[in-house]
N, C-alpha and C positions, 0 to 999 in steps of 0.2 A: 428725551432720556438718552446718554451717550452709550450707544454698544461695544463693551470690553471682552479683551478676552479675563479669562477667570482670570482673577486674585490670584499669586502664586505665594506659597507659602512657603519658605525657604526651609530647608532640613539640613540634619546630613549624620548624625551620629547612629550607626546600625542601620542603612539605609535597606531596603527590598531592593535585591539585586535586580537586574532584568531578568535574567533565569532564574531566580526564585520566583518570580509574577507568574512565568509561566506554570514553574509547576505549584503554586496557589490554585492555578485556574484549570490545570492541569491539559494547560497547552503542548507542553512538554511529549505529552503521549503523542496526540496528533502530529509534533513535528519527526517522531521516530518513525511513522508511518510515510510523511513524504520523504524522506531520508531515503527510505529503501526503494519509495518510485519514484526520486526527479536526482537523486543523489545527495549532497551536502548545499547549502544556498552558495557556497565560494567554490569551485572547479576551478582547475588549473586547465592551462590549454589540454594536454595529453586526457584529463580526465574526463574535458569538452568533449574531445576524439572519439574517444571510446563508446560515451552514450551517443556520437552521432551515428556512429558505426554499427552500435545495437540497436538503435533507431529507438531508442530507451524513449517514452514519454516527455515530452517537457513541459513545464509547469501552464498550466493555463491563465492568460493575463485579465482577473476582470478589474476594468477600471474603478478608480478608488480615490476619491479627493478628501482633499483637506482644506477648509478655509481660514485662516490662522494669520499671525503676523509676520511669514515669511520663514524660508528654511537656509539653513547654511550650508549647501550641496557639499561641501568641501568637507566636510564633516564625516568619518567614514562609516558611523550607518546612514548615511543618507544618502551615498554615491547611487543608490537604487533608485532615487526618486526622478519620474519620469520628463517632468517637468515642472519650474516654478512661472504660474500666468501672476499677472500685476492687476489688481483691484482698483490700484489707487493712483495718484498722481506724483508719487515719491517716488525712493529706489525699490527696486525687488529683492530684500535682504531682510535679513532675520535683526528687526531691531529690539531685542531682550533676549530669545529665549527662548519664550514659549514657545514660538513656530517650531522650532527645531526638537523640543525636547516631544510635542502631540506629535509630530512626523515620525520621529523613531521608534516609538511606542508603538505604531502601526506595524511598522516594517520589523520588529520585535518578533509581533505575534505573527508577520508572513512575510518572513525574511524571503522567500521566493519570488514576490511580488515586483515587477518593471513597470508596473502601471498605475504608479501615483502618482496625481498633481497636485500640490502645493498650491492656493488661491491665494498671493500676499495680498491681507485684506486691512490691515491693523496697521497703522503708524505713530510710534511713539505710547501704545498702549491704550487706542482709540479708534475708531471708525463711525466716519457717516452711516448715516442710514444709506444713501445714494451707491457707498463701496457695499454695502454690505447688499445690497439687493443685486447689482453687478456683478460682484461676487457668487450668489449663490445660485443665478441666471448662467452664469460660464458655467459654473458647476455641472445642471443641468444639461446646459446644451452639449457638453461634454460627452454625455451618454454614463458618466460615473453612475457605477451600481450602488456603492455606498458613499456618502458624505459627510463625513466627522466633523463635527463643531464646537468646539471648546468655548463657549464665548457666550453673553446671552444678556438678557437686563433684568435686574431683579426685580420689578415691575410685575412680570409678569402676566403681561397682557397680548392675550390668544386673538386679539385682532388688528395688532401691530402689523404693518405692512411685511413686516419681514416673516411675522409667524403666517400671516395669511400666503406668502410666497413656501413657507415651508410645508403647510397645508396641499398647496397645488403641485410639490415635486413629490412629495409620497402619495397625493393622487397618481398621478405620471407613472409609481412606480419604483420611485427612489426608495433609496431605503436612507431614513435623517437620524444622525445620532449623536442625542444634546447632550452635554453638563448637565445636570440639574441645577446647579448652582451650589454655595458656597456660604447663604445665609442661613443655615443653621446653627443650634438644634432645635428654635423654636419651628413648629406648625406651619402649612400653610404657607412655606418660602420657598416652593417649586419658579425658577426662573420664566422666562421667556425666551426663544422659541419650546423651551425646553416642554411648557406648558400643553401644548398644542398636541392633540393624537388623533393617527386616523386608522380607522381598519379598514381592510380592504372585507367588503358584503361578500366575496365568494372565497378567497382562502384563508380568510380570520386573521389573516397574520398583520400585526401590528408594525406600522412602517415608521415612527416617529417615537425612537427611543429615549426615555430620558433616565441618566444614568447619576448613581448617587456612589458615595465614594465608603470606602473600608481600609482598615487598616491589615498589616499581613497576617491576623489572626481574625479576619471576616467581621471585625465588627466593626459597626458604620460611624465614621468620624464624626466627630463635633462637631463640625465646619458643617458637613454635607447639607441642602437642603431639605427638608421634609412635605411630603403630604399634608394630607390628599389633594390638594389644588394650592395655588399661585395666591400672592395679597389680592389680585383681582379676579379669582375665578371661586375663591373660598364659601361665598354665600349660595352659589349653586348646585344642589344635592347630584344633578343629573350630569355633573361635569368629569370626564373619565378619572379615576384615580390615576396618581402618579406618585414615586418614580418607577420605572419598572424593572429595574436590574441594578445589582448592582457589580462593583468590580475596585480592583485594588485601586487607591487614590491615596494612603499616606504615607509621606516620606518615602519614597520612589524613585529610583535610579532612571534618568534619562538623556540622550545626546543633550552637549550645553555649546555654543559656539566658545573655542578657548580662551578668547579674549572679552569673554564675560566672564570672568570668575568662576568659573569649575570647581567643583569641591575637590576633582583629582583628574589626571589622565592616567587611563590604562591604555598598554600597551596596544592591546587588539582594539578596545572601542572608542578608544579618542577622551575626547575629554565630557565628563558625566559631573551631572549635578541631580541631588534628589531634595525633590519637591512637591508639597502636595493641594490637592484641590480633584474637584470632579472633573474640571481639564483634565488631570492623568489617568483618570479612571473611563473616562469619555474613550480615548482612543484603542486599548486593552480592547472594547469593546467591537467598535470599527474594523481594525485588526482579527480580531478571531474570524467574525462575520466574513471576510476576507479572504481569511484562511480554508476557512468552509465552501467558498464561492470556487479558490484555485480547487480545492480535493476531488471536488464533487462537480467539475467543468461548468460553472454556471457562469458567463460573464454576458449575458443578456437579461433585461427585468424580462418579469412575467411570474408564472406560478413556482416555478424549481425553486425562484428567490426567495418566493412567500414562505418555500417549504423548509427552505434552511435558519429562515427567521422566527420558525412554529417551533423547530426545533431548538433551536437557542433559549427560546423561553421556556419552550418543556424540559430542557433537562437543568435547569435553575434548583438552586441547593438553597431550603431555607435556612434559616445561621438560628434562628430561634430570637429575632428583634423586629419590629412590627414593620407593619407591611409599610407605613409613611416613610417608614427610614429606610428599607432594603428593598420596597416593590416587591415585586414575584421571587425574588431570589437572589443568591450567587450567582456566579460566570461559571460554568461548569464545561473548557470546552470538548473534552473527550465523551461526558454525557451527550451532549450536542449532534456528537460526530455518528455516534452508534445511533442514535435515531434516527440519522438520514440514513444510514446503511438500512436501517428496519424497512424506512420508505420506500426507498430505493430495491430492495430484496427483491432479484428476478427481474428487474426492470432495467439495471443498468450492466456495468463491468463490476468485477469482484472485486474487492477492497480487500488489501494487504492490511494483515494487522502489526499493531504494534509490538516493538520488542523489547527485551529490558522487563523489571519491574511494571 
């Protein structure tokens, strides 16, 4: 079975801005909070100066990967990305799209972020199983705390070489986070790796998320796959439910390389295409978790991780639509944030609050 990244589904009329996703998810808050500790994610040299001089905080890098079909550095959300590694035996270039538009979506929700790598894994809207396992082994040995995956086989078989691979890095500690996939709104069409979940026996927290998509009024696309389990895991009662989260995924504004067809350039962000699928819902996700990792200094696995991954799923908003289509909830990230501050209460540094509405 050939592993693709998601189906994209082209849009473009009244698209979800990129800062409307935010504040959908109400990302928006948490970025008004790093605002007043690391300053704006753009500094001009003098305003470099100045936080050197105050010896001001600077953002904490934890490493963050993508495996996708390549990104288009040149693209101006994506000047942040740390590096693009090569999967495969082609060029290292964004050929469609997709790579570029999962990339900036990340770097959306943590525009502060220097430590993403790009895996081009995808050629021509395909990949071996061979890149794909190479792929998500670099990943790994990379030390990446989170790994976003947009891509998956609708098969849906949890002992695929590659979901048994995704299996042994959220052992390890990773934290994996799949598309659900893209075959709905029947039943029982949860993807693969997307299928696979593990929890970790001492901090509950679930390391292998798999993410279903909504529109900008939180309700869950037609497209999106559903519950409770994959075509091949459906006749097993004891198989975890899925998906577990969900997040924006229709008709969505994302970086497009220009000379793919863009539905427009804007001045500041280059040239934007909005398109949908649980690929663009996939990374929102990655991104926040991200976001949470720089706030709260976490860019080592271990427990802090597990702790910001308990909280992501505790403070999940249900939309009132069943748990096969939405999992545990909405993206809720400023919910998220205020439960690690609970945890954290007395244990760590004080957290600046947000300002604004």
């Amino acid at each position: 079975v050939p592993l693709d990244p998601e189906t994209m589904g082209p849009q473009a009329r009244n698209p979800v801005s990129m800062d409307e996703n935010l504040k959908i998810t109400r990302a928006d808050a948490v970025h008004r909070i790093a605002v007043e500790r690391y300053g704006e994610p753009e500094l001009g040299f003098w305003a470099r100066l100045g936080r050197w001089i105050a010896r001001a905080a600077a953002p904490p890098q934890p490493r963050v990967g993508v495996i996708d079909p390549g990104a288009d550095v040149s693209h101006p959300l994506l000047k942040r990305v740390k590096e693009v590694k090569n999967a495969t035996s082609g060029p290292a270039i964004d050929d469609n799209g997709h790579g570029s538009w999962v990339t900036s979506m990340i770097l959306n929700y943590a525009p502060w972020l220097k430590s993403v790598t790009h895996y081009k894994t995808f050629v021509d809207g395909s990949a071996s199983l061979d890149d794909i396992l190479k792929a998500l082994t670099m990943a790994g040995n990379d030390g990446n705390l989170v790994i976003s995956n947009s891509w998956g086989s609708d098969d849906g078989d949890p002992n695929s070489p590659d979901s048994r691979l995704v299996l042994k890095l959220a052992e390890e500690g990773h934290i994996m986070v799949f598309a659900a996939g893209n075959a709905g709104p029947q039943a029982n069409t949860i993807g693969s790796p997307a299928v696979v979940q593990f929890r970790d026996s001492k901090t509950r927290a679930i390391r292998v998320l798999a993410v279903a998509a909504s529109d900008r009024d939180r309700k869950v696309a037609s497209f999106s796959s559903r519950g409770p389990a994959s075509p091949m895991t459906s006749g097993d009662k004891n198989w975890p439910h899925r998906p577990d989260l969900m997040g924006v995924g229709q008709n969505t504004d994302g970086a497009w390389p220009k000379d793919f067809d863009p539905d427009r350039i804007d001045p500041k962000l280059g040239a934007l295409k909005a398109i949908s699928g649980t690929s663009m819902s996939t990374p929102a996700i990655a991104g926040a978790i991200a976001l949470h990792c720089m706030m709260f200094g976490v860019t080592v696995k271990g427990e802090k991780l597990d702790s910001l991954i308990n909280a992501v799923m505790g403070a999940l908003e249900k939309s009132g639509q069943s748990r096969d289509a939405e999992g545990e909830g909405f993206l809720n990230v400023e919910g998220a944030y205020r439960l690690v501050e609970k945890i954290l209460d007395g244990k760590g540094p004080r957290q600046s609050r947000p300002t604004g509405p």
